[in-house]
C-alpha positions in Angstrom: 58.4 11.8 -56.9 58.0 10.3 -53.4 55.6 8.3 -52.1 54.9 11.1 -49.4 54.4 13.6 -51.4 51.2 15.8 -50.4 49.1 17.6 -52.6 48.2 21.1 -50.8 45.9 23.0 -52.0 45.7 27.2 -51.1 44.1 27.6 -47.6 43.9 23.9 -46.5 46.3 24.5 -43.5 44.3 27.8 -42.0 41.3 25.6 -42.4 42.8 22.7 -40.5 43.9 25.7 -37.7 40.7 26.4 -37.4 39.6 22.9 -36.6 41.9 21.9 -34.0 40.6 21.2 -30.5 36.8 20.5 -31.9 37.2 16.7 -30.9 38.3 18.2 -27.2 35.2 20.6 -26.8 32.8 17.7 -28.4 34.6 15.5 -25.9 33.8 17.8 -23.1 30.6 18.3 -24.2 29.3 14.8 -24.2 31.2 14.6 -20.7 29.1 17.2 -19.0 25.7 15.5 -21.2 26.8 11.7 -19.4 27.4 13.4 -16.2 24.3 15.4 -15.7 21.8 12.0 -16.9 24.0 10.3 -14.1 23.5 12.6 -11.8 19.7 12.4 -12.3 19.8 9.0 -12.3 21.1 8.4 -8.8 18.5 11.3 -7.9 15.3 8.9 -8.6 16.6 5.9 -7.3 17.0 7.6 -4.0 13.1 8.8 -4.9 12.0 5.5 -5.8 13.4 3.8 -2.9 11.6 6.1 -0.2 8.4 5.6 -2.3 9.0 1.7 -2.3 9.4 2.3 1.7 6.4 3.3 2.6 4.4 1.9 0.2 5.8 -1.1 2.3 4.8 0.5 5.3 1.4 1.1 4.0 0.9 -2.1 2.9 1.8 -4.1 6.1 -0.4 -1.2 8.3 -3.2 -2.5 5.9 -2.8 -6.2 6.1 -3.1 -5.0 10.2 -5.8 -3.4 9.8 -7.5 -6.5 8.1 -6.3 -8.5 10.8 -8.0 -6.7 13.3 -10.9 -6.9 11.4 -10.5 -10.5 10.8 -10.3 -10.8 15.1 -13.8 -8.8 15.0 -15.6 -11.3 12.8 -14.4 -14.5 15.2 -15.5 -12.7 18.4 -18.9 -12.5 16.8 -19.3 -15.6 15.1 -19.8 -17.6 18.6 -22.4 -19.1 20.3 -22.6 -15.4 22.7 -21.3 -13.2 20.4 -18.4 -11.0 21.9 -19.2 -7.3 21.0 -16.5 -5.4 23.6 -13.6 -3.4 22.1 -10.4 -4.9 22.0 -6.7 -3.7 21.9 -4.1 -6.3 20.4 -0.4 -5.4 20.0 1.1 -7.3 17.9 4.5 -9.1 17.8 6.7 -6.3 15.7 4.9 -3.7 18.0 2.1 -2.5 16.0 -1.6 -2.3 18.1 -4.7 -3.3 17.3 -7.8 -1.5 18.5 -11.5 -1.3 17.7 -12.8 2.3 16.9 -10.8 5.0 14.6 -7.6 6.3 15.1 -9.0 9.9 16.6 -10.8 7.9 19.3 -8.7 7.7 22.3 -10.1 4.7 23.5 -10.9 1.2 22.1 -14.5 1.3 20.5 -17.1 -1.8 20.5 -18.2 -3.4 17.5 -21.7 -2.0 16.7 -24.5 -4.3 16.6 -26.9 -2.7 13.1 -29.8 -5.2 13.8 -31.1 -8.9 12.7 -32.1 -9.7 8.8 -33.6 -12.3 7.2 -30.9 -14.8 6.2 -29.6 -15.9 2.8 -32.1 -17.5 0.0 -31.5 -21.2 0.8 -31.0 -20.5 4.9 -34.1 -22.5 5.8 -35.2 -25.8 6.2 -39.1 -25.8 5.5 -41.8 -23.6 6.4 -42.2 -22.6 9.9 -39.0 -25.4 10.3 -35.4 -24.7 12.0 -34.0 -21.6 10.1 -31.2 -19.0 10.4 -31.4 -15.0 10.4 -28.6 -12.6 10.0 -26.9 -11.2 12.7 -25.5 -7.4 11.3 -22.3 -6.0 12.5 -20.1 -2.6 11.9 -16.3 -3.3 13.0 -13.9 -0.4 13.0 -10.2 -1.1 13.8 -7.0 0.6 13.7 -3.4 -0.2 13.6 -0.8 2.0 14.5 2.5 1.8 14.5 5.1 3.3 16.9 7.3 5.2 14.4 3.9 7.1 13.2 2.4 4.8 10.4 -1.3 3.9 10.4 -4.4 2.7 9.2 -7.9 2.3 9.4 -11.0 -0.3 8.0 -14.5 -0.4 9.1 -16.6 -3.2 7.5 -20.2 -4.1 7.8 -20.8 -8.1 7.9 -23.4 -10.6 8.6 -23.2 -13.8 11.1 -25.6 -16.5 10.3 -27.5 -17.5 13.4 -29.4 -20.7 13.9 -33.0 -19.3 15.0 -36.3 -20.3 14.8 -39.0 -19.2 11.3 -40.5 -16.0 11.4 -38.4 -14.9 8.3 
């Protein structure tokens, strides 16, 4: 007997026929699986990078915006307050202006009235104290390849003054 002897049994070789190229369609078949996830992978990459864009965009019109705001609050909190719209453009390009972007001019700040200040503002009874100056700033930035934003805030400037509140 030799040592390469095979034991067949009746039907083992048909079944064997009928098995040969299954690794070659389970091949391609896992192929076409890796190739379509791949494929959809490099689809939302391309999808989160214009997202991440202008989200970017969006978040430096913002920080703008604040600015402008920001330049609104030191023209008021002077000895004569400033109240006169403005236009700013800034060094990447971007302008600044008082008012909302479907104004076509530059807006001034609006002036909402005087308030009692602060518990703690005053000095004594009928001594030096301060009122509240109130203030509604609206600014824009815009951009020149389209991007924009808009903030209007209400704030309050202390002002030396004289009792009476």
């Amino acid at each position: 007997m030799s040592l390469n002897a095979h034991i067949r049994t009746p039907g083992a070789s048909r079944h064997m026929r009928d098995e040969s190229g299954m690794a070659l369609m389970i091949a391609l078949l896992l192929l076409i699986v890796m190739s379509a996830i791949a494929i959809s992978a490099v689809e939302h990459s391309g999808e989160d990078s214009a997202v991440s864009g202008r989200l970017r965009r969006a978040t430096k019109m913002f920080h703008a915006a604040d600015g402008g705001i920001q330049i609104a609050v030191g023209r008021v909190n002077q000895p004569s307050p400033d109240t006169s719209p403005f236009t700013f453009t800034t060094t990447d390009g971007t302008t600044l202006r008082t008012g909302a972007r479907s104004d076509t001019t530059p807006q001034p700040l609006v002036v909402l009235g005087s308030g009692p200040p602060p518990d703690g503002f005053c000095v004594g009874v009928g001594a030096a104290c301060y009122r509240r100056d109130l203030y509604r700033a609206q600014v824009s930035a815009l951009a020149g390849d389209g991007a924009a934003s808009e903030l209007e805030a209400q704030f309050g400037v202390l002002v030396p003054g004289t009792g009476g509140y």
